[in-house]
C-alpha positions in Angstrom: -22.0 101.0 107.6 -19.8 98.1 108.2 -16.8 100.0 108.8 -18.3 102.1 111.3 -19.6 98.8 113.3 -15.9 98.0 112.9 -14.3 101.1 114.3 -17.1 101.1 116.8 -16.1 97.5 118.2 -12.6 98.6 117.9 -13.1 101.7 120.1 -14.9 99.9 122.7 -12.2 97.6 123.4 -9.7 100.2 123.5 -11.6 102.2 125.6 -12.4 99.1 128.1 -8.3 98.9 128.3 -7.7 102.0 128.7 -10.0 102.1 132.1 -8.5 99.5 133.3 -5.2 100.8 133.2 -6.7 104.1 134.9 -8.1 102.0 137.6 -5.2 100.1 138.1 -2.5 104.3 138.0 -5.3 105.1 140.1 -4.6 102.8 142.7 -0.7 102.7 142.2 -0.4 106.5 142.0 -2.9 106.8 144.8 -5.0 109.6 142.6 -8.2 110.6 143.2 -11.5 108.8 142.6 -12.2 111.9 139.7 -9.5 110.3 137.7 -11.6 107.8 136.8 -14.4 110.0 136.0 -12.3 112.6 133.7 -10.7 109.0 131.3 -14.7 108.3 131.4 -15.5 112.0 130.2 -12.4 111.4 127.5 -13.5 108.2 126.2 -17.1 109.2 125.8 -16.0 112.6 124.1 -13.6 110.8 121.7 -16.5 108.1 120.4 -18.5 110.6 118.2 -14.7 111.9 116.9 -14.0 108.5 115.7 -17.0 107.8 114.0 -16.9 111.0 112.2 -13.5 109.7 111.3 -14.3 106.5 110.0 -17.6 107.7 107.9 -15.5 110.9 106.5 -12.4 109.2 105.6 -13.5 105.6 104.9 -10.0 104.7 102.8 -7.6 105.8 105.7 -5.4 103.0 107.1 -5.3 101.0 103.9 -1.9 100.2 102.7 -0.5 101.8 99.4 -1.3 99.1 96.6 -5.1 98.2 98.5 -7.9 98.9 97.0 -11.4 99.5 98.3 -13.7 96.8 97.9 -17.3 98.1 97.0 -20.2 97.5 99.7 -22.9 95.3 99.0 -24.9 98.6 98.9 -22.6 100.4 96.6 -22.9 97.0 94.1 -26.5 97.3 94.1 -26.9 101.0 93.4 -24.0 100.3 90.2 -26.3 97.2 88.8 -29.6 100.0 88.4 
């Protein structure tokens, strides 16, 4: 559950960026105001993507020689 907090956070401020660099091409590239609202339509289409992600494939992004260290949960179940 942590890790999907984590990716959660993670998106969040990714996504916060990435409007802010769509507001500011907006006004730079003088595109219309729906600009804003299709990045907004993206970002909110891509957060149930990366959670499916992160709770499907809970090892991906560790390096070669890491290993996973068990949850607190996963410790608990083990000790029954």
């Amino acid at each position: 559950m942590r890790r999907l907090a984590g990716v959660l956070v993670a998106y969040v401020l990714v996504a916060w960026f990435a409007l802010q660099v769509a507001e500011w091409l907006r006004g730079v590239l003088a595109l219309p105001p729906m600009f804003r609202t299709l990045v907004t339509g993206l970002i909110l289409a891509g957060v149930p993507v990366a959670l499916l992600v992160a709770w499907f494939y809970p090892d991906m992004g560790l390096s070669e020689g890491a290993e996973r260290t068990p949850s607190s949960d996963e410790v608990r179940t083990e000790e029954r």
